[in-house]
C-alpha positions as CSV (number, residue, x, y, z in Angstrom):
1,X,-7.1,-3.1,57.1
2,X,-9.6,-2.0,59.9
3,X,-7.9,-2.0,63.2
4,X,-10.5,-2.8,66.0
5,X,-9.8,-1.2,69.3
6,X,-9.2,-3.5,72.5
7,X,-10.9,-1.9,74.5
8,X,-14.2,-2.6,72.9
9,X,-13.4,-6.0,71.6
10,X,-13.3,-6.6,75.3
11,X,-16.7,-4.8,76.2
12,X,-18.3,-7.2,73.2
13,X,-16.7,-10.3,74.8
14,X,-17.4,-9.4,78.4
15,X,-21.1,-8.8,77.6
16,X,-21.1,-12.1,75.9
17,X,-20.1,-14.0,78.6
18,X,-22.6,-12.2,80.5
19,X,-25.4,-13.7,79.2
20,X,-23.9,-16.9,78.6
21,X,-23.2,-16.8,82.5
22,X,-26.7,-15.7,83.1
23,X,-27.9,-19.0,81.0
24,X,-26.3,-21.1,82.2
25,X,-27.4,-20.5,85.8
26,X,-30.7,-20.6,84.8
27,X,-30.6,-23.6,83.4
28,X,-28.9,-25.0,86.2
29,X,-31.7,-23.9,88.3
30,X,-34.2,-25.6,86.7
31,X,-31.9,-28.9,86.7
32,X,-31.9,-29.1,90.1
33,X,-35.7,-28.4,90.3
34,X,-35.9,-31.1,88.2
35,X,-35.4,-33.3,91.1
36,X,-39.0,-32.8,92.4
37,X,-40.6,-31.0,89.3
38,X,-39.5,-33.5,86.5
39,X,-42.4,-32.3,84.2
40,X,-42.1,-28.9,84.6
41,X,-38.7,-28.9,84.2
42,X,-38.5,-30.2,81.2
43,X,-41.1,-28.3,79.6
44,X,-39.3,-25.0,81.3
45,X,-35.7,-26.2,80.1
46,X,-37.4,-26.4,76.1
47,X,-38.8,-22.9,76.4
48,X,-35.8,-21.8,77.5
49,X,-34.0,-23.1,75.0
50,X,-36.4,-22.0,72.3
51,X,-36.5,-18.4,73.7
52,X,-32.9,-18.2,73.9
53,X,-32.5,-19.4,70.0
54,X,-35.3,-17.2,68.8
55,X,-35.0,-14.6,71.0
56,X,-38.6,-13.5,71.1
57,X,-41.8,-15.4,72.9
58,X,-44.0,-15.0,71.1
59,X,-45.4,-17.2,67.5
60,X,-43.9,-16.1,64.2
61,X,-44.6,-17.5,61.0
62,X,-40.7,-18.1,60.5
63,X,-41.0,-20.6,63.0
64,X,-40.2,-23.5,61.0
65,X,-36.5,-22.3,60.6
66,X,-36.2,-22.8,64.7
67,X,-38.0,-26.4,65.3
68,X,-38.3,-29.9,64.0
69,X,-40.0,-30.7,61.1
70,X,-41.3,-33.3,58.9
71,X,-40.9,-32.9,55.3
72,X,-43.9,-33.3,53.0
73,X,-42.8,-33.5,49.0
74,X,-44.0,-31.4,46.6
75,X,-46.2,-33.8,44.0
76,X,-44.5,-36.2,41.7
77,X,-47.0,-34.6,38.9
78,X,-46.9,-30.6,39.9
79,X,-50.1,-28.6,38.6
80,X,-49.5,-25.0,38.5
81,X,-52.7,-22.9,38.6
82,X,-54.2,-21.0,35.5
83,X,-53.7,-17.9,35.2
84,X,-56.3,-15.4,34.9
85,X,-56.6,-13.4,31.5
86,X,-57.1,-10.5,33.7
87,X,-54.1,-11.5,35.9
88,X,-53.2,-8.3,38.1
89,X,-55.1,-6.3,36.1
90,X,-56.7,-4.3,38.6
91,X,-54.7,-2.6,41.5
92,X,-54.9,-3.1,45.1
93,X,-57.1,-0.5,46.8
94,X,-55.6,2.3,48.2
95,X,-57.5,0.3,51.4
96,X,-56.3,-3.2,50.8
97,X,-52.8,-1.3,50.7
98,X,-52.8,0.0,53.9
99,X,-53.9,-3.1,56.3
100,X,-51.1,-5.2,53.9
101,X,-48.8,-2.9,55.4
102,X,-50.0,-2.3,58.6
103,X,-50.3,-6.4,59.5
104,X,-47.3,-7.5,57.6
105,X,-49.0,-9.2,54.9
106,X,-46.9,-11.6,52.9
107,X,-49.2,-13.0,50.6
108,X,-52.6,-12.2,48.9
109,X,-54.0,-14.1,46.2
110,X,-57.6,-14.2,44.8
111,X,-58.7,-16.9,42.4
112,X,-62.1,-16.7,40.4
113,X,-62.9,-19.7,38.7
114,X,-60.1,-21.6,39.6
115,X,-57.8,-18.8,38.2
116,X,-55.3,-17.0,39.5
117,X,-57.3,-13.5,39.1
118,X,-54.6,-11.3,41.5
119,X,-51.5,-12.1,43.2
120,X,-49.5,-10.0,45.1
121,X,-46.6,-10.6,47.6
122,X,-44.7,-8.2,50.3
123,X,-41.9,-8.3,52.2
124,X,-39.4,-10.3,50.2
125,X,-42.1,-13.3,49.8
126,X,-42.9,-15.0,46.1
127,X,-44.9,-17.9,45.4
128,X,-42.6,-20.7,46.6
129,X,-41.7,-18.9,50.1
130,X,-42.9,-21.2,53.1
131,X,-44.5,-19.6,55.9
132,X,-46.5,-21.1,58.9
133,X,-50.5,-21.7,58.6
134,X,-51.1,-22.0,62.0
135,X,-54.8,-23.3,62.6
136,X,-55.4,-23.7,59.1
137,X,-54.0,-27.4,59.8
138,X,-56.9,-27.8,61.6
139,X,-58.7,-28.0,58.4
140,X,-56.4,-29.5,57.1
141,X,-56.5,-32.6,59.9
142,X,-60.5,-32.7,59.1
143,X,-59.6,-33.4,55.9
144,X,-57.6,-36.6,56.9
145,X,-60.3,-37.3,58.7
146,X,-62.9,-37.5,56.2
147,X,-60.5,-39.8,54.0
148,X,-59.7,-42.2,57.1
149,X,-63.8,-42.4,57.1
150,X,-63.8,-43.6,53.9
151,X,-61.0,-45.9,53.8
152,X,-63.0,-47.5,56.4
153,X,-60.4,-47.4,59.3
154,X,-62.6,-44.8,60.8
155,X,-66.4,-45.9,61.3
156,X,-67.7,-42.5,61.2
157,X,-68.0,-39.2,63.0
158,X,-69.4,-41.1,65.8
159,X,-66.2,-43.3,66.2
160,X,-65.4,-43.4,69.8
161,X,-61.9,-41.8,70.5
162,X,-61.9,-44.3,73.8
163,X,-61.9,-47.5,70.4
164,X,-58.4,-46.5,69.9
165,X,-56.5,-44.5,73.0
166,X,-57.2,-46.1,76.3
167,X,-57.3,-43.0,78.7
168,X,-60.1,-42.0,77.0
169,X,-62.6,-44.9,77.3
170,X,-63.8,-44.4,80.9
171,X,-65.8,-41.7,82.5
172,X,-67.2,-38.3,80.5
173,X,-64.1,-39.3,78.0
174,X,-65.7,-43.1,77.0
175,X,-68.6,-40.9,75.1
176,X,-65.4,-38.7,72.8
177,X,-66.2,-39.0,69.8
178,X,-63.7,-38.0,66.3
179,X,-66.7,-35.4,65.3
180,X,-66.6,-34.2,69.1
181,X,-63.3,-33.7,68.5
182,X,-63.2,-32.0,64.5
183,X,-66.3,-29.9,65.6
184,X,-64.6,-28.0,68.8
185,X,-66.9,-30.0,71.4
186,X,-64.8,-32.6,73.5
187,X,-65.5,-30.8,77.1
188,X,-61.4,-30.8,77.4
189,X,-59.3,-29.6,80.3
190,X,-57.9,-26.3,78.0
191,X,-57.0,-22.8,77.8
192,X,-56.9,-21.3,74.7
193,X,-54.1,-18.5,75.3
194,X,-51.2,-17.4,72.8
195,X,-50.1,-14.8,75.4
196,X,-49.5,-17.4,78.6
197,X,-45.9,-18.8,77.9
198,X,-46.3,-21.2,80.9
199,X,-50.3,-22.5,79.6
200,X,-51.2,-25.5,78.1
201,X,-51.1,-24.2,74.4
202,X,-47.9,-22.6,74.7
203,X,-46.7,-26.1,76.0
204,X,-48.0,-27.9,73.2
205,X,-46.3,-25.3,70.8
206,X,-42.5,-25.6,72.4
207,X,-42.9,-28.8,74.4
208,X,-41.2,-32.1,73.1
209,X,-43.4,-34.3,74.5
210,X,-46.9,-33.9,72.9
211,X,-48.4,-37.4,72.6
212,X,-48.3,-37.1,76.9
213,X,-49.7,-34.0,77.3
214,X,-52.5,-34.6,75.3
215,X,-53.4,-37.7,76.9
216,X,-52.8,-36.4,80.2
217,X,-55.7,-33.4,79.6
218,X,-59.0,-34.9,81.4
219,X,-62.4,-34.6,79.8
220,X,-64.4,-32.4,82.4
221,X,-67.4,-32.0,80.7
222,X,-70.0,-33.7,78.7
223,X,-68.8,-33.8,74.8
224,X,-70.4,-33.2,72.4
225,X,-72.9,-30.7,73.8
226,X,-71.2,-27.1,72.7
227,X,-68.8,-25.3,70.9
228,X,-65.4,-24.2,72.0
229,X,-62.1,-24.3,70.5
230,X,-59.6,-25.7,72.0
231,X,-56.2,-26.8,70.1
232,X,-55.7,-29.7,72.0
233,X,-58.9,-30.9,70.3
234,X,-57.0,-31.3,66.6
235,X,-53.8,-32.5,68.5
236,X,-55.9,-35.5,70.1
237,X,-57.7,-36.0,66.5
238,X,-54.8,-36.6,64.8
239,X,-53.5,-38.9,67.4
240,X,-56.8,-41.0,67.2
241,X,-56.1,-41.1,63.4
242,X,-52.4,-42.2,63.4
243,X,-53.7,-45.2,65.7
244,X,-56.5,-46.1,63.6
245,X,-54.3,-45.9,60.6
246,X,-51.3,-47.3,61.9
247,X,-49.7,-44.3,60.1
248,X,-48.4,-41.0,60.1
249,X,-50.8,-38.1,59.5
250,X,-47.9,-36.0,57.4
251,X,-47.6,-39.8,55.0
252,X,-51.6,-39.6,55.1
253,X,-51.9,-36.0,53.6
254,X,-49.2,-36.6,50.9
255,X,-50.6,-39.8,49.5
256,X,-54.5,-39.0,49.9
257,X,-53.9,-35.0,49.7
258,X,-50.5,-33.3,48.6
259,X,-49.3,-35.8,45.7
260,X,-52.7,-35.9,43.6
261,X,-53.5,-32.4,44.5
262,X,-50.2,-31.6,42.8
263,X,-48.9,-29.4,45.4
264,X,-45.9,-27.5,43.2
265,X,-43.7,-27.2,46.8
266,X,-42.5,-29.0,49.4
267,X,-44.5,-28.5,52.6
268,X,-43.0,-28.7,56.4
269,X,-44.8,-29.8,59.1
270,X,-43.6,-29.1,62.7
271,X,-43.0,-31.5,65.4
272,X,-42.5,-31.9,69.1
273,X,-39.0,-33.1,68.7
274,X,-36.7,-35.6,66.3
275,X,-37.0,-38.7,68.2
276,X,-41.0,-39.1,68.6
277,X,-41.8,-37.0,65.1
278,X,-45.0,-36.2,66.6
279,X,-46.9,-33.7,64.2
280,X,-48.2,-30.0,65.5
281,X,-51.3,-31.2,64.1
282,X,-53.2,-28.3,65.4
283,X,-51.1,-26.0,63.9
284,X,-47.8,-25.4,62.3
285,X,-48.7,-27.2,58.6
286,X,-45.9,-24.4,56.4
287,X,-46.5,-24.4,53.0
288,X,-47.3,-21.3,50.8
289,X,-50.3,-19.6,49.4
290,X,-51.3,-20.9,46.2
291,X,-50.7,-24.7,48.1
292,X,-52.9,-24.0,50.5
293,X,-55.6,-23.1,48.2
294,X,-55.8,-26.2,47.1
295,X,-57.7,-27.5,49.8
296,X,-59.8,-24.4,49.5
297,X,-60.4,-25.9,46.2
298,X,-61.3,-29.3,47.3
299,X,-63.7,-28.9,49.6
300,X,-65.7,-25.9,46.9
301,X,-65.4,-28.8,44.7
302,X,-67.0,-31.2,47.1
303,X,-64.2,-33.4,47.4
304,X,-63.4,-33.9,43.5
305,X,-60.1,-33.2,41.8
306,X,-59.7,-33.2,38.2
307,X,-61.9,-36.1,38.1
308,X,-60.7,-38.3,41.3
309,X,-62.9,-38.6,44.3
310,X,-60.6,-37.7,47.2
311,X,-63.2,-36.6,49.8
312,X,-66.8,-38.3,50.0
313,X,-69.2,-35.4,48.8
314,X,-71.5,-35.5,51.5
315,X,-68.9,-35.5,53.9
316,X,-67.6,-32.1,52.7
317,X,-70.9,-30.4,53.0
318,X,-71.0,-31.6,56.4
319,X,-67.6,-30.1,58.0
320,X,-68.6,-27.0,55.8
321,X,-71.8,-26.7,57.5
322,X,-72.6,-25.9,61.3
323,X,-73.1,-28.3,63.9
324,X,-74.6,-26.3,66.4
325,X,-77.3,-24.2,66.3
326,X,-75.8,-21.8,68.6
327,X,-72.6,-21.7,67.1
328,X,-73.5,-21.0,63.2
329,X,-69.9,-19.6,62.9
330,X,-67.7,-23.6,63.1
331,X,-68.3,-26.6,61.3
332,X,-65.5,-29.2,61.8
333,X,-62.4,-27.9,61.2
334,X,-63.9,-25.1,59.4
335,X,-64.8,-21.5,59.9
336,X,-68.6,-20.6,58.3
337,X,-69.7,-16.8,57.8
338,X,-71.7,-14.4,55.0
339,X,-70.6,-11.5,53.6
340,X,-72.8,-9.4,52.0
341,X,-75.5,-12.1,51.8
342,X,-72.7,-14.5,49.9
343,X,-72.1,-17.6,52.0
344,X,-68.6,-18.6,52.2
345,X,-66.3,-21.1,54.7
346,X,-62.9,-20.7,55.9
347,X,-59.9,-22.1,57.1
348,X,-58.1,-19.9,59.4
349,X,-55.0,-19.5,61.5
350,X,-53.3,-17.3,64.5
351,X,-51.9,-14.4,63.3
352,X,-53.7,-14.0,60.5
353,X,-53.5,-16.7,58.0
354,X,-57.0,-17.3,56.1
355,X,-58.5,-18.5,53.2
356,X,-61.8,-17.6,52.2
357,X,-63.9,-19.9,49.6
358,X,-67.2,-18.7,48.1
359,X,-68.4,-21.5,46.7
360,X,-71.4,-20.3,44.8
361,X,-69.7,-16.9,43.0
362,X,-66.8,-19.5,43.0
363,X,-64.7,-16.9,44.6
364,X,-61.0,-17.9,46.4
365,X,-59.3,-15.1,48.7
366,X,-56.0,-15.9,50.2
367,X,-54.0,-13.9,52.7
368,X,-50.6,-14.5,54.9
369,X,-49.1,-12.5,57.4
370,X,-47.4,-11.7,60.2
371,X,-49.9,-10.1,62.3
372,X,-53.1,-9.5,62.9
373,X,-55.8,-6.7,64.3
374,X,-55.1,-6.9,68.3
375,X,-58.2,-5.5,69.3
376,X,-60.6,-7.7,66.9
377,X,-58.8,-11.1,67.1
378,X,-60.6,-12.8,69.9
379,X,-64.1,-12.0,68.0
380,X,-65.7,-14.5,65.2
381,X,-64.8,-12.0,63.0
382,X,-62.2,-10.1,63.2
383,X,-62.1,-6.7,61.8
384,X,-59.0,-7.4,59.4
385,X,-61.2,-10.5,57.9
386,X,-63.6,-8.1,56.8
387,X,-61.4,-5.4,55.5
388,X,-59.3,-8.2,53.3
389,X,-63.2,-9.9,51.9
390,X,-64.3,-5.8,51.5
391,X,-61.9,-5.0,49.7
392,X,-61.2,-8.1,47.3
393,X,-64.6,-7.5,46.2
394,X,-64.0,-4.2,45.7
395,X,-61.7,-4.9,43.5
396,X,-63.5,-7.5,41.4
397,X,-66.6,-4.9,41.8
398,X,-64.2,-2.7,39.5
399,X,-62.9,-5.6,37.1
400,X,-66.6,-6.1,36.1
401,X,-67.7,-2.8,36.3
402,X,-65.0,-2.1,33.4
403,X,-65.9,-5.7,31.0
């Protein structure tokens, strides 16, 4: 047997109770702060505590394993994609290769015609391995959205956030409207920074109590005028929805979405804390790459699947479509672009998460990761998006090429 010496048992121990020591007094400190800053208190004890269990303070897309989350079952009828005959036939370029590594890709999937054409995963990921969309949820929200419409608890686009959440039916905030809010316009009190542990979106990420924040954000400027995105946008959508519903967004998207989509995995959706189960609708949806794509799917196929109408067709074109002329790049809840004279739209997430539909060459591209360019990521579009549509084609430009 392996004798361990004292001395440094000791030294491992000490510098435990080191930090432990060191904890503990903060937290005291903010206890007793709590006294006059009850708000800020709280939210300071949760990032605390969060910071302390994942030691890090920044997003990861492991961070599912750290909060609360709702679970969202995989389909009682499973459908597993086809499978190209070309499956991973053609190679990754030598291009492709390099930003997978140098941004911690973990997934990277391309489907033409509804086939799984490539597939490739990294960093001890496979098909069934969770990992956090970020923003795609916002997309995924518009989605519920469009259904609610439909169902008839939502009137329309123009249906007046104020109908159904009080603190917004007086002032600017009385002329809120659901499309104001799915097409980044609502004239919101928000910052949109990742990097400010102490700002508004890094409260809504590790704060427990969501449903308050969001109502307590004013509306400071006229919606519905211009784009700009702001989280807290999705957040107060999804709110508005669960009132008009009388439901919960993660039961809307498995009955209207995840069941007769035939999602093959379970999905996870993030909340603000056990007791109020309050999604991270703005973020935070975890599922995996060939899931996700299914909504890719549904809104190429204007809101049909496998012959059931889950999405009104017109409704589809018109979130994948801009609203503003100045900002051609945002629909609601979705990205727009062209590459190479090929229109496609996108749903798209913090760090890197994406998924790219071409609805015309009928075109999917998929990619998870862990990070993304640092120097590109504030812009429309970001110089890794580029690379990973570039080089996709590249590789189908080869695949042809050769039949």
């Amino acid at each position: 047997s392996k004798i361990i010496p004292l001395n440094i048992f000791y030294f491992n121990t000490l510098e435990q109770m080191k930090k432990r020591t060191i904890i503990l007094f903060i937290c005291s400190i903010f206890i007793c702060l709590g006294i006059i800053f009850k708000s800020e208190t709280v939210y300071l004890y949760d990032l605390v505590k969060i910071i302390v269990k994942i030691k890090r303070t920044t997003a990861d897309i492991t961070d599912y394993k750290y909060f609360d989350n709702i679970t969202i079952p995989k389909s009682k009828n499973p459908q597993s994609w086809p499978i190209h005959d070309s499956y991973n036939n053609v190679n990754p370029t030598e291009k492709l290769d390099s930003i997978h590594s140098e941004l911690g890709t973990v997934a990277f999937l391309i489907i033409k015609n509804d086939s799984i054409w490539h597939e490739k995963y990294y960093e001890g990921y496979n098909e069934n391995s969770l990992s956090n969309s970020f923003s795609i949820s916002k997309s995924i929200v518009a989605a519920i959205m469009g259904r609610a419409i439909t169902e008839g608890y939502l009137s329309g686009l123009d249906q007046k956030v104020g109908d159904f959440i009080p603190e917004f039916s007086s002032g600017l905030a009385s002329n809120l409207t659901v499309g104001d809010l799915s097409s980044m316009s609502s004239g919101m009190k928000w910052t949109e920074d990742y990097k400010n542990i102490f700002g508004v979106t890094a409260r809504a990420y590790v704060g427990t109590g969501l449903e308050e924040l969001i109502k307590s954000r004013p509306i400071i400027s006229e919606p519905g005028k211009s784009f700009k995105y702001l989280s807290g946008d999705t957040q107060l959508l999804a709110i508005t929805i669960e009132k008009a519903t009388g439901r919960k967004i993660s039961d809307l998207v498995y009955e209207w979405f995840w069941d007769p989509m035939g999602a093959e995995n379970d999905a996870l959706w993030q909340v603000d804390n056990a007791k109020t189960n309050m999604e991270k609708a703005y973020c935070c949806f975890n599922s995996n790459a060939r899931d996700f794509a299914r909504f890719g799917k549904l809104f190429k196929d204007n809101g049909y699947w496998d012959g059931e109408t889950l999405l009104d067709s017109s409704f589809t074109r018109k979130v994948t479509s801009p609203r503003f002329k100045e900002s051609p790049h945002y629909g609601y809840g979705f990205w727009i672009g062209k590459y190479n004279s090929m229109d496609f739209f996108a749903m798209r997430g913090h760090l890197g998460q994406h998924v790219f539909v071409f609805p015309d060459q009928n075109i999917m591209i998929v990619r998870l990761g862990k990070r993304q360019d640092k120097k590109t990521e504030r812009e429309i579009y970001p110089r890794d998006q580029q690379v990973y549509l570039e080089e996709a084609f590249n590789m189908l430009k080869i695949y042809f090429d050769e039949v």
